[in-house]
Biopython code that builds the backbone (N, CA, C, O; Angstrom):
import numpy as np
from Bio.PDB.StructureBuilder import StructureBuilder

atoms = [
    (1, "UNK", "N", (0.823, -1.193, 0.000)),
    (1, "UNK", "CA", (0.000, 0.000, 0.000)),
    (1, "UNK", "C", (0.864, 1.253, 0.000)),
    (1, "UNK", "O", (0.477, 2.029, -0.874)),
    (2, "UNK", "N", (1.918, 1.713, 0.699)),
    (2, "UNK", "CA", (2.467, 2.460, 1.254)),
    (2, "UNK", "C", (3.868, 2.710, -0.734)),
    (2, "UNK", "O", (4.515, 3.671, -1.148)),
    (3, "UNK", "N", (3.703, 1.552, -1.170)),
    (3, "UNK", "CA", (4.608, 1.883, -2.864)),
    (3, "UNK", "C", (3.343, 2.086, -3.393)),
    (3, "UNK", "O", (3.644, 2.523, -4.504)),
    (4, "UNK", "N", (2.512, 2.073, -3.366)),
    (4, "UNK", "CA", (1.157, 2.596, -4.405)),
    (4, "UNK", "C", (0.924, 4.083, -4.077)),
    (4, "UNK", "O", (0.393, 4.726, -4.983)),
    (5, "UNK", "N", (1.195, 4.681, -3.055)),
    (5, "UNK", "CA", (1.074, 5.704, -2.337)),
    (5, "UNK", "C", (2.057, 6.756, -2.656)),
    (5, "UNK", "O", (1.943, 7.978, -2.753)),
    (6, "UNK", "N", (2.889, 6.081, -2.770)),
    (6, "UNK", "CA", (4.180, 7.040, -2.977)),
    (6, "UNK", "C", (4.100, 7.110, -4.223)),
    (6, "UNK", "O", (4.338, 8.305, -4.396)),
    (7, "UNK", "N", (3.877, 6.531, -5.557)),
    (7, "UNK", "CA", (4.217, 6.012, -6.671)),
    (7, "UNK", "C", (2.661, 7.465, -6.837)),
    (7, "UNK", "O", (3.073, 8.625, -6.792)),
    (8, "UNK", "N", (1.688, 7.350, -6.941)),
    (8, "UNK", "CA", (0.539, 7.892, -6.977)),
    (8, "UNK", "C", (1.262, 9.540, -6.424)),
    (8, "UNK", "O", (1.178, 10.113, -7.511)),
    (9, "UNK", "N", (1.583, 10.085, -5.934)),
    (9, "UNK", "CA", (2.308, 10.868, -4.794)),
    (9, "UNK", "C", (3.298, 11.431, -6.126)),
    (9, "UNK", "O", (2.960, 12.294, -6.936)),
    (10, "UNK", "N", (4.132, 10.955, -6.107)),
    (10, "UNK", "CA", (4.911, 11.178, -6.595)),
    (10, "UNK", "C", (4.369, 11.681, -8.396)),
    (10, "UNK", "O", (4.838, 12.697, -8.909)),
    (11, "UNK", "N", (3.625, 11.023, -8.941)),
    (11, "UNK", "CA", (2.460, 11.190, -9.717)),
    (11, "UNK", "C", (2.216, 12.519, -10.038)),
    (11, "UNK", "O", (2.302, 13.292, -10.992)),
    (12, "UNK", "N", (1.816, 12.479, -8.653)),
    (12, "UNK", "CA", (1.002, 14.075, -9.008)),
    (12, "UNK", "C", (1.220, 15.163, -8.620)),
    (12, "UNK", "O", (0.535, 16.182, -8.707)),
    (13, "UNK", "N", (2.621, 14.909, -7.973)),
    (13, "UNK", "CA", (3.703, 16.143, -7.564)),
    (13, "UNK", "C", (4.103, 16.615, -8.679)),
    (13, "UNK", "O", (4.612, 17.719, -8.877)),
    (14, "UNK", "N", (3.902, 15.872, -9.351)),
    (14, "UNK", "CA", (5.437, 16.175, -11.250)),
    (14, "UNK", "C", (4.634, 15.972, -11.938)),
    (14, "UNK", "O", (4.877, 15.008, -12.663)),
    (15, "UNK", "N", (3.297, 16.638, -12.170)),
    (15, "UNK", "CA", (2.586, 16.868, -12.941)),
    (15, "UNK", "C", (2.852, 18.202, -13.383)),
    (15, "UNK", "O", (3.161, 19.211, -12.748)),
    (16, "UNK", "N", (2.679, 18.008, -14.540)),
    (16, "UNK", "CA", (3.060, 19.908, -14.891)),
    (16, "UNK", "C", (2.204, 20.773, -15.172)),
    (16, "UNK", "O", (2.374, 21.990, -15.091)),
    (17, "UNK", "N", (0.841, 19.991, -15.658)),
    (17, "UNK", "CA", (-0.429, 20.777, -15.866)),
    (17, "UNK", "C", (-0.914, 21.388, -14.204)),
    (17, "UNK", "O", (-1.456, 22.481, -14.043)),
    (18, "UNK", "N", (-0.521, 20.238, -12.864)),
    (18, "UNK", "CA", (-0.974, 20.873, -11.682)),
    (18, "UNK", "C", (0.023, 21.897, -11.274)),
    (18, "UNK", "O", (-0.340, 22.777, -10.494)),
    (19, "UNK", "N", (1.625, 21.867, -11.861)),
    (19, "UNK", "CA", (2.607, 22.812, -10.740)),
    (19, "UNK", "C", (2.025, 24.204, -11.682)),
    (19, "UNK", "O", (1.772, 25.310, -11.205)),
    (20, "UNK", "N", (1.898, 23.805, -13.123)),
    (20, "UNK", "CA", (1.907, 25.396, -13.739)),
    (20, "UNK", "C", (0.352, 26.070, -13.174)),
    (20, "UNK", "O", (0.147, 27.284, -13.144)),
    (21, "UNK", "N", (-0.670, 25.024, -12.745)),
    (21, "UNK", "CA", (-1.903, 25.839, -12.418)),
    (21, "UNK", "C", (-1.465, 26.415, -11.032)),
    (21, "UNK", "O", (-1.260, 27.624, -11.148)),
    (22, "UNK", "N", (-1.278, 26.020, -9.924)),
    (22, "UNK", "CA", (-0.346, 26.540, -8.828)),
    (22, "UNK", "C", (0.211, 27.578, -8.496)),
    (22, "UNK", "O", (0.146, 28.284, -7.489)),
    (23, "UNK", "N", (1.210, 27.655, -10.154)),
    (23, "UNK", "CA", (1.985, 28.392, -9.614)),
    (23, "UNK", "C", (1.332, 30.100, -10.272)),
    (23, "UNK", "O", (1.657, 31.198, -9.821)),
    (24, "UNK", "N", (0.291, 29.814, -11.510)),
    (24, "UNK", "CA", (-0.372, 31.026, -11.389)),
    (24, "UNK", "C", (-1.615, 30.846, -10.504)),
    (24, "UNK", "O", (-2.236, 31.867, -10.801)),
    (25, "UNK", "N", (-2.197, 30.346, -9.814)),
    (25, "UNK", "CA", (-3.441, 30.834, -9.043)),
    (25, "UNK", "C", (-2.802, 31.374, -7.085)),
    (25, "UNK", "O", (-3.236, 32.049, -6.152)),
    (26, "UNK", "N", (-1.803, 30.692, -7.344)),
    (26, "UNK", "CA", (-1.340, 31.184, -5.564)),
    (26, "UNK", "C", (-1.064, 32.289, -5.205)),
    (26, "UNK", "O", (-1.359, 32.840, -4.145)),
    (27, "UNK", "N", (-0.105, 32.925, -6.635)),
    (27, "UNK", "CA", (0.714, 33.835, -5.656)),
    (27, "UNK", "C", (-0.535, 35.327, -5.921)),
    (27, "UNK", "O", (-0.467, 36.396, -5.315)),
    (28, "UNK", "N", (-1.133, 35.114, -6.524)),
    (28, "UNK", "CA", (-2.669, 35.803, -6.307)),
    (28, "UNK", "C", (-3.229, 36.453, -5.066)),
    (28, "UNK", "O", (-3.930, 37.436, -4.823)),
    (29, "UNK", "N", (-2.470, 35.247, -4.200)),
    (29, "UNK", "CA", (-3.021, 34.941, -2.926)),
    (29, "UNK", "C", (-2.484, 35.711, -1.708)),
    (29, "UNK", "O", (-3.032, 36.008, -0.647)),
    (30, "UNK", "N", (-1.049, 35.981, -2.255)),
    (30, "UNK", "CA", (0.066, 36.089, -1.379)),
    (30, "UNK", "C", (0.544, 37.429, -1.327)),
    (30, "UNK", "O", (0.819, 38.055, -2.351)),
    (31, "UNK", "N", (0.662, 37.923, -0.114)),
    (31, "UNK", "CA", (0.980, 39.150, 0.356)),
    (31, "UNK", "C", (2.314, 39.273, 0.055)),
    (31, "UNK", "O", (2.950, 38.428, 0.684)),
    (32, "UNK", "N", (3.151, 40.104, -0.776)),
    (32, "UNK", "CA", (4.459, 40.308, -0.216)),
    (32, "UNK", "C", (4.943, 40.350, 0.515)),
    (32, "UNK", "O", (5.932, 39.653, 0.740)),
    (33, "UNK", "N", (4.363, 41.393, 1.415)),
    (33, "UNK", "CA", (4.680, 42.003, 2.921)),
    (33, "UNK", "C", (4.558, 41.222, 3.961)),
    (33, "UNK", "O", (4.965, 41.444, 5.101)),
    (34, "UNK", "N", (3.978, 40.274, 3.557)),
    (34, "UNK", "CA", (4.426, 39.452, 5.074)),
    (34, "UNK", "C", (4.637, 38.037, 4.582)),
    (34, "UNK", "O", (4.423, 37.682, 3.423)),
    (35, "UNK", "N", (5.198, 37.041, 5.831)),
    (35, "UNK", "CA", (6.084, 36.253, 5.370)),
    (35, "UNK", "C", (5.444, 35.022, 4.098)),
    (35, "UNK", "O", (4.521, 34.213, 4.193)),
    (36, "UNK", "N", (5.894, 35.165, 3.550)),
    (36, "UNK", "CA", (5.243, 33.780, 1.979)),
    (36, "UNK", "C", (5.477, 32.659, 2.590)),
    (36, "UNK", "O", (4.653, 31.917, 2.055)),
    (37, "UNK", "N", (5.965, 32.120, 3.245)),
    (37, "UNK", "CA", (6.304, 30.832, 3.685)),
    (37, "UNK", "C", (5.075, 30.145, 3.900)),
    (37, "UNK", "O", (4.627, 29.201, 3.249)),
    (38, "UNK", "N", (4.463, 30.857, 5.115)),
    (38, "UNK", "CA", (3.885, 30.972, 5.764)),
    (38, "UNK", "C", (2.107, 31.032, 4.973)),
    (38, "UNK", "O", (1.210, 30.190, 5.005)),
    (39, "UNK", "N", (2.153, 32.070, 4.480)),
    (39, "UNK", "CA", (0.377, 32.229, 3.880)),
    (39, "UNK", "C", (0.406, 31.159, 2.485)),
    (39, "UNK", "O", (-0.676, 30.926, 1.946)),
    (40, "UNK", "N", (1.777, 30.468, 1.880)),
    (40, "UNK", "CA", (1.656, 29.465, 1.027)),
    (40, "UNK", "C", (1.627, 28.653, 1.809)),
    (40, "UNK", "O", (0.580, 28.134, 1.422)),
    (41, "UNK", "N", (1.895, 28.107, 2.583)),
    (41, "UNK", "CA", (1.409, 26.487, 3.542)),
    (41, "UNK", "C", (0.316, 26.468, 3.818)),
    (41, "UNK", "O", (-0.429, 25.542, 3.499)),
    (42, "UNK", "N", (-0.113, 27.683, 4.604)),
    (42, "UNK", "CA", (-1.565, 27.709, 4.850)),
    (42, "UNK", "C", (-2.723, 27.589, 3.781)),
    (42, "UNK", "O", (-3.846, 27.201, 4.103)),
    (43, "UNK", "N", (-2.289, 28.044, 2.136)),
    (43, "UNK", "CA", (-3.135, 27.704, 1.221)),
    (43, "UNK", "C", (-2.551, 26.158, 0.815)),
    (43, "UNK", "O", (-3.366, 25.317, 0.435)),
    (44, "UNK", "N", (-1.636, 25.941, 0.875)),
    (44, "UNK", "CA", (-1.509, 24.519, 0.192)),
    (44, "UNK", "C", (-1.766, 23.636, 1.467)),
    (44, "UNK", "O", (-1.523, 22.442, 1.298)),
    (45, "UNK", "N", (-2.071, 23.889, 2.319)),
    (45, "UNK", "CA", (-2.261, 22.790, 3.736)),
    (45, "UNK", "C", (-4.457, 22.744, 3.161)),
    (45, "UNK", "O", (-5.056, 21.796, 2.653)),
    (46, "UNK", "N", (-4.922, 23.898, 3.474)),
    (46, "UNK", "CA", (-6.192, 24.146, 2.953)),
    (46, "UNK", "C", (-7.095, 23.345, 1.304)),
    (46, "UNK", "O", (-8.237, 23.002, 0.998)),
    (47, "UNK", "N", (-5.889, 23.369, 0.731)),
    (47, "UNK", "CA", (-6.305, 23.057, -0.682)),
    (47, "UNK", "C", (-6.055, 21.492, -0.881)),
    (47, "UNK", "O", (-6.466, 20.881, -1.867)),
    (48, "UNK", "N", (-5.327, 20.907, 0.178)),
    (48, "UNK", "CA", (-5.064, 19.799, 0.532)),
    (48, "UNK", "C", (-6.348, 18.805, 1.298)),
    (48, "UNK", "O", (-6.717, 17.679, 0.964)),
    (49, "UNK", "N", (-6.869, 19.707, 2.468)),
    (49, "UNK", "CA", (-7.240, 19.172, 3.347)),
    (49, "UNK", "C", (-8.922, 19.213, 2.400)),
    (49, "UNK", "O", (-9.847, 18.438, 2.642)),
    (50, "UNK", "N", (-8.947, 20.226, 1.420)),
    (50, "UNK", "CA", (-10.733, 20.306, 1.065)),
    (50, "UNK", "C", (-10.059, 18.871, -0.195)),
    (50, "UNK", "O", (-10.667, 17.818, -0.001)),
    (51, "UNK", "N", (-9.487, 18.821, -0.795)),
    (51, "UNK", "CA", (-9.135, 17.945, -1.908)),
    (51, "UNK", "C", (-9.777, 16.552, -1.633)),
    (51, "UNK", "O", (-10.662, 16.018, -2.302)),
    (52, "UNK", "N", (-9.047, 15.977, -0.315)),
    (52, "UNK", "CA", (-9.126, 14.928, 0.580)),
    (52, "UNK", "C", (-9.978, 14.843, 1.139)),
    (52, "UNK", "O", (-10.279, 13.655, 1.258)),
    (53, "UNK", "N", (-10.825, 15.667, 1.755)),
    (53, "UNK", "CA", (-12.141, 15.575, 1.910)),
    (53, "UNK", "C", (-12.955, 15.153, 1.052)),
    (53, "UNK", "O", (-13.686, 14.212, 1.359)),
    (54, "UNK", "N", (-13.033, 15.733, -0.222)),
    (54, "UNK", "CA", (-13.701, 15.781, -1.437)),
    (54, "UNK", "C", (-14.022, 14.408, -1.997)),
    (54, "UNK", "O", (-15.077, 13.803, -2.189)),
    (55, "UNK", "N", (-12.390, 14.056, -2.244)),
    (55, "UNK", "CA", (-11.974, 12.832, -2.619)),
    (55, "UNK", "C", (-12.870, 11.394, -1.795)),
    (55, "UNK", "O", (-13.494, 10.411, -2.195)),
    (56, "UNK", "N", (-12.529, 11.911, -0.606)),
    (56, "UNK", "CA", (-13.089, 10.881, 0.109)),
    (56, "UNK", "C", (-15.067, 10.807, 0.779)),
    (56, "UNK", "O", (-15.603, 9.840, 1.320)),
    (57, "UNK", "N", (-15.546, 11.844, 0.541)),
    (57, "UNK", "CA", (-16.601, 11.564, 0.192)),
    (57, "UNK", "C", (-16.927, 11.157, -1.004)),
    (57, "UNK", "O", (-17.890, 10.399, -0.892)),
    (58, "UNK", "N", (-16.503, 11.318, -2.461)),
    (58, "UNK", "CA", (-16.974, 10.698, -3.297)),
    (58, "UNK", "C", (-17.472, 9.533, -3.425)),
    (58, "UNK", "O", (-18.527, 9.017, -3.794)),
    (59, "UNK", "N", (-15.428, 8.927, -2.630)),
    (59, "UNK", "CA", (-15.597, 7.651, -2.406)),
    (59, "UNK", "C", (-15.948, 6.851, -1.686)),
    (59, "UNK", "O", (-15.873, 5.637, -1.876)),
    (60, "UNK", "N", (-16.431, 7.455, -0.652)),
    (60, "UNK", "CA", (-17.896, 7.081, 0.328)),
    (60, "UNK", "C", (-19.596, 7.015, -0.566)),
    (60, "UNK", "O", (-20.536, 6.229, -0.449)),
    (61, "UNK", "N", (-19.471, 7.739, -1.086)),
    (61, "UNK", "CA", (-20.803, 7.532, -2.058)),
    (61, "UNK", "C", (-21.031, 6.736, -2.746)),
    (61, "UNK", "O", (-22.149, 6.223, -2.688)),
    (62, "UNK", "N", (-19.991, 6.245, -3.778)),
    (62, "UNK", "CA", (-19.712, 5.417, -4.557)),
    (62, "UNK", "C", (-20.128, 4.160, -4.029)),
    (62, "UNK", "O", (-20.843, 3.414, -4.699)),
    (63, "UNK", "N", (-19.711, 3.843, -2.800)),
    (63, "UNK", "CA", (-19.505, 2.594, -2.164)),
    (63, "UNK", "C", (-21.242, 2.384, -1.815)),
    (63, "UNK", "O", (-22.017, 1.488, -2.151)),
    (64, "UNK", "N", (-21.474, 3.827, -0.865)),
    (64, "UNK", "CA", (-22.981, 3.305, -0.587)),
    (64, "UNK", "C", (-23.969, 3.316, -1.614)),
    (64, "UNK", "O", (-24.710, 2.380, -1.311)),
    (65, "UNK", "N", (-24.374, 3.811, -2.592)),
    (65, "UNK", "CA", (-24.381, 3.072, -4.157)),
    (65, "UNK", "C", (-23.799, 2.023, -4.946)),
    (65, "UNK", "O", (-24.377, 1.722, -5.991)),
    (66, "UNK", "N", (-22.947, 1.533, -4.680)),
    (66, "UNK", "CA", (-22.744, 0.666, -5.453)),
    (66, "UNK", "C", (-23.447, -0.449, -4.838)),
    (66, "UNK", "O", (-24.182, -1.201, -5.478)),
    (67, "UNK", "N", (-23.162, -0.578, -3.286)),
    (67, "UNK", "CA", (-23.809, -2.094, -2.343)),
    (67, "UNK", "C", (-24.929, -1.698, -2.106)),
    (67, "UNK", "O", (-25.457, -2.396, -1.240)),
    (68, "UNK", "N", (-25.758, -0.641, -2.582)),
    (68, "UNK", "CA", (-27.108, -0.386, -2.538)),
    (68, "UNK", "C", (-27.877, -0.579, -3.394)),
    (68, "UNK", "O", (-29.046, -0.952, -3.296)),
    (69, "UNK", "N", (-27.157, -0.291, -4.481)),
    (69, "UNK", "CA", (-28.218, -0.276, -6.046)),
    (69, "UNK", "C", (-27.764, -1.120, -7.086)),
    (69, "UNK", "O", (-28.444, -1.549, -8.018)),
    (70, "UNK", "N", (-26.329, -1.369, -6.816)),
    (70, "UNK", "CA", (-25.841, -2.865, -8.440)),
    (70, "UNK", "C", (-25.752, -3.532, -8.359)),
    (70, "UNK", "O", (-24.803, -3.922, -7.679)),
    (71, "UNK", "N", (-26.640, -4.444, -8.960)),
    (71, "UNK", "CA", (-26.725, -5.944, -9.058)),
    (71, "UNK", "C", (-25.815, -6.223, -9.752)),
    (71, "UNK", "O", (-24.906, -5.459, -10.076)),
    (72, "UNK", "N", (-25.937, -7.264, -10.042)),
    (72, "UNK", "CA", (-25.182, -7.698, -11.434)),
    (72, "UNK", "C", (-26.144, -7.571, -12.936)),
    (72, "UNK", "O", (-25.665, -7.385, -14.055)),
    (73, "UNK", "N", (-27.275, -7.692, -12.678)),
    (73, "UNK", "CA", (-27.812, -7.598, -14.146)),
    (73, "UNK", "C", (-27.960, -5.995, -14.249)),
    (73, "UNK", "O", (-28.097, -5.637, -15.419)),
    (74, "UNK", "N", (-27.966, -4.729, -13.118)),
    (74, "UNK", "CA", (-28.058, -3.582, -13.550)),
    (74, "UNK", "C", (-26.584, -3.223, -14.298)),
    (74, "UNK", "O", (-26.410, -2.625, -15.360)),
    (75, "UNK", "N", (-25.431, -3.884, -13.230)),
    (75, "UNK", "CA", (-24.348, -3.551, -13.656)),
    (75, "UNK", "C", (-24.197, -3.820, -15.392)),
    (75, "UNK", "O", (-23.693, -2.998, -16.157)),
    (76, "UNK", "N", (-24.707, -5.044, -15.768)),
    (76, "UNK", "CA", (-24.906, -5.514, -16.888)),
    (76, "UNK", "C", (-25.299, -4.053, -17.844)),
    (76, "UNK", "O", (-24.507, -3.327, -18.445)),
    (77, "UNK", "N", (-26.732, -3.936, -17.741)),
    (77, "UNK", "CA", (-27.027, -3.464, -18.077)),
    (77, "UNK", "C", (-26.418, -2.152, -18.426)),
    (77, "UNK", "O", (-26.177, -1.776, -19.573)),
    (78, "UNK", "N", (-26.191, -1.490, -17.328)),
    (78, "UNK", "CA", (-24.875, -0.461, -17.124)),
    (78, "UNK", "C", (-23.788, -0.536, -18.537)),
    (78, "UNK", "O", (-24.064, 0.177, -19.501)),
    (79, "UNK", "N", (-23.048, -1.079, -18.563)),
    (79, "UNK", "CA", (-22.225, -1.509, -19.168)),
    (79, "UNK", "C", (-22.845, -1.934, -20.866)),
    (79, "UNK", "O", (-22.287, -1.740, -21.946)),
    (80, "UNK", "N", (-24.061, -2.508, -20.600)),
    (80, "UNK", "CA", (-24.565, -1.993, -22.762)),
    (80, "UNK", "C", (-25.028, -0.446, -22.987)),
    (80, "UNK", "O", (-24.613, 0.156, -23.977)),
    (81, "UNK", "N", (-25.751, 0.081, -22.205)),
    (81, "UNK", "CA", (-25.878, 1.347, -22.168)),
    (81, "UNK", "C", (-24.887, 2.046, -22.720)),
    (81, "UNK", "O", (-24.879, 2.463, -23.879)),
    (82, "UNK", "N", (-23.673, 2.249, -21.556)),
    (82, "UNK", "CA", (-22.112, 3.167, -21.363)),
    (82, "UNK", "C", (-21.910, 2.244, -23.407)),
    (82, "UNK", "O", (-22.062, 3.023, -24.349)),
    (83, "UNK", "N", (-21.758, 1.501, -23.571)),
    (83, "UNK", "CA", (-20.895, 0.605, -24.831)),
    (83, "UNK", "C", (-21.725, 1.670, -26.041)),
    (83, "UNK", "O", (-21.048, 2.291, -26.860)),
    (84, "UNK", "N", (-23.265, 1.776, -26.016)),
    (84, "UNK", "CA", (-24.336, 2.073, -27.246)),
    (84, "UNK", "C", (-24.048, 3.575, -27.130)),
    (84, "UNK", "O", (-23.974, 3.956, -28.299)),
    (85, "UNK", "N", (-23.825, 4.736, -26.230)),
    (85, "UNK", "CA", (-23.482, 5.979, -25.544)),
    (85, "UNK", "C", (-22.167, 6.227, -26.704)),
    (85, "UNK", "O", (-22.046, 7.244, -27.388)),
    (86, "UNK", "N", (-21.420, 5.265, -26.724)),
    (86, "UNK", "CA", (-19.637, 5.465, -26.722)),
    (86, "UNK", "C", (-19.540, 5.097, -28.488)),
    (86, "UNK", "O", (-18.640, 5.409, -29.268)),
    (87, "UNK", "N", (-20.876, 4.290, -28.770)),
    (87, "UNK", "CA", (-20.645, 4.238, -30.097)),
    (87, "UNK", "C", (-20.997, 5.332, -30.551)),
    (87, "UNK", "O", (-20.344, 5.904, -31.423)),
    (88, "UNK", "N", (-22.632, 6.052, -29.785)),
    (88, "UNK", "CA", (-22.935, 7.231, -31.062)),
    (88, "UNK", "C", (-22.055, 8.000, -30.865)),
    (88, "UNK", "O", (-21.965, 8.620, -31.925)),
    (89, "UNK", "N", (-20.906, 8.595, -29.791)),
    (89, "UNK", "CA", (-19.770, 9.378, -29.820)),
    (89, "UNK", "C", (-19.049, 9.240, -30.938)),
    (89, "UNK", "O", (-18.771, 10.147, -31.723)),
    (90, "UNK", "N", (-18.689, 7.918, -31.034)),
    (90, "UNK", "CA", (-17.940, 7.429, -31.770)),
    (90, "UNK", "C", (-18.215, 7.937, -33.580)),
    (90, "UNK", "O", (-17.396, 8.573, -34.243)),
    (91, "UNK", "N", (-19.810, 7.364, -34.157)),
    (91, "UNK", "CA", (-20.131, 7.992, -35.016)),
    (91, "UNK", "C", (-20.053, 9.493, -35.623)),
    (91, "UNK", "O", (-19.680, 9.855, -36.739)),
    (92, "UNK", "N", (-20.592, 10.349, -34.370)),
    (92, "UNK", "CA", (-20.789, 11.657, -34.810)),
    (92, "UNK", "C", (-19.529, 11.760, -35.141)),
    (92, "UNK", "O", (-19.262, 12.050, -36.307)),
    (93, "UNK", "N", (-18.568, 11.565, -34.266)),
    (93, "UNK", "CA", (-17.321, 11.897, -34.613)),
    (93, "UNK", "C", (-17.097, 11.988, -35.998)),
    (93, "UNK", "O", (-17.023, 13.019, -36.666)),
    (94, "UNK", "N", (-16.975, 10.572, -36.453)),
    (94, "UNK", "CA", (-16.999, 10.271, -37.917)),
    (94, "UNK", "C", (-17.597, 10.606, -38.787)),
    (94, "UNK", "O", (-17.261, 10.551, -39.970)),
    (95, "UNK", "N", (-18.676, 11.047, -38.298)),
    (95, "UNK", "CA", (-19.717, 12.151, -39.432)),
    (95, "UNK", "C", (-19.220, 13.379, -39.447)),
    (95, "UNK", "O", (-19.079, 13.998, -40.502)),
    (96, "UNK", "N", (-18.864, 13.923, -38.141)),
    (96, "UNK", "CA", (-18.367, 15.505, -38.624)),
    (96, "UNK", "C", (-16.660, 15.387, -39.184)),
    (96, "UNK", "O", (-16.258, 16.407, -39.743)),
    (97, "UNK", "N", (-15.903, 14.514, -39.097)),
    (97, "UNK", "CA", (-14.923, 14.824, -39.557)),
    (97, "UNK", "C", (-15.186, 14.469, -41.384)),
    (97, "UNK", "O", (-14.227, 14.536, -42.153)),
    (98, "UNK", "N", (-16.074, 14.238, -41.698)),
    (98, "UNK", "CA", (-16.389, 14.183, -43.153)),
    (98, "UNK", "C", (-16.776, 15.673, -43.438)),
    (98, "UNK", "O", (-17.106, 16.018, -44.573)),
]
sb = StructureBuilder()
sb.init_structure("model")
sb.init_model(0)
sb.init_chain("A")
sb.init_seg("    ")
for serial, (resi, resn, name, xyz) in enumerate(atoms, 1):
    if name == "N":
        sb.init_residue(resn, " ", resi, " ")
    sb.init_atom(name, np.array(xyz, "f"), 0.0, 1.0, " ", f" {name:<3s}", serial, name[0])
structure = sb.get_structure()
């Protein structure tokens, strides 16, 4: 658990689409005048702690839906739906690139 963690972690530290959004929405944030250290931890401790929250209610929902409402024949079902969805994507596509 703890190499899936890091590996994931590590992931999304060295992402470059997240450091470049970062690094223009923070300093937005940030006072010159008093110490940066300081009012950047406090937004990246904040933006952390709602993330993880977030995250983890989802995946609390998920769960009490899933052992609440999928069978196996909805899941079934589920799954020709999502397939017939992905074809007409698929089509239009192919129609407008004509």
């Amino acid at each position: 658990m703890s190499r899936s963690f890091f590996e994931a972690f590590l992931l999304a530290a060295t992402n470059p689409k997240a450091l470049l959004f970062y690094m223009a929405l923070l300093p937005q944030f940030l006072n010159p005048e008093r110490g940066l250290a300081s009012q950047a931890s406090t937004l990246i401790l904040t933006y952390c702690g709602l993330s993880i929250l977030s995250l983890t209610t989802y995946s609390a929902l998920a769960h009490v839906f899933r052992s609440r409402f999928m069978t196996q024949a909805r899941y079934d079902k589920f799954r020709q739906i999502s397939g017939v969805i992905l074809m007409g994507f698929a089509a239009k596509l192919l129609i407008n690139m004509r």
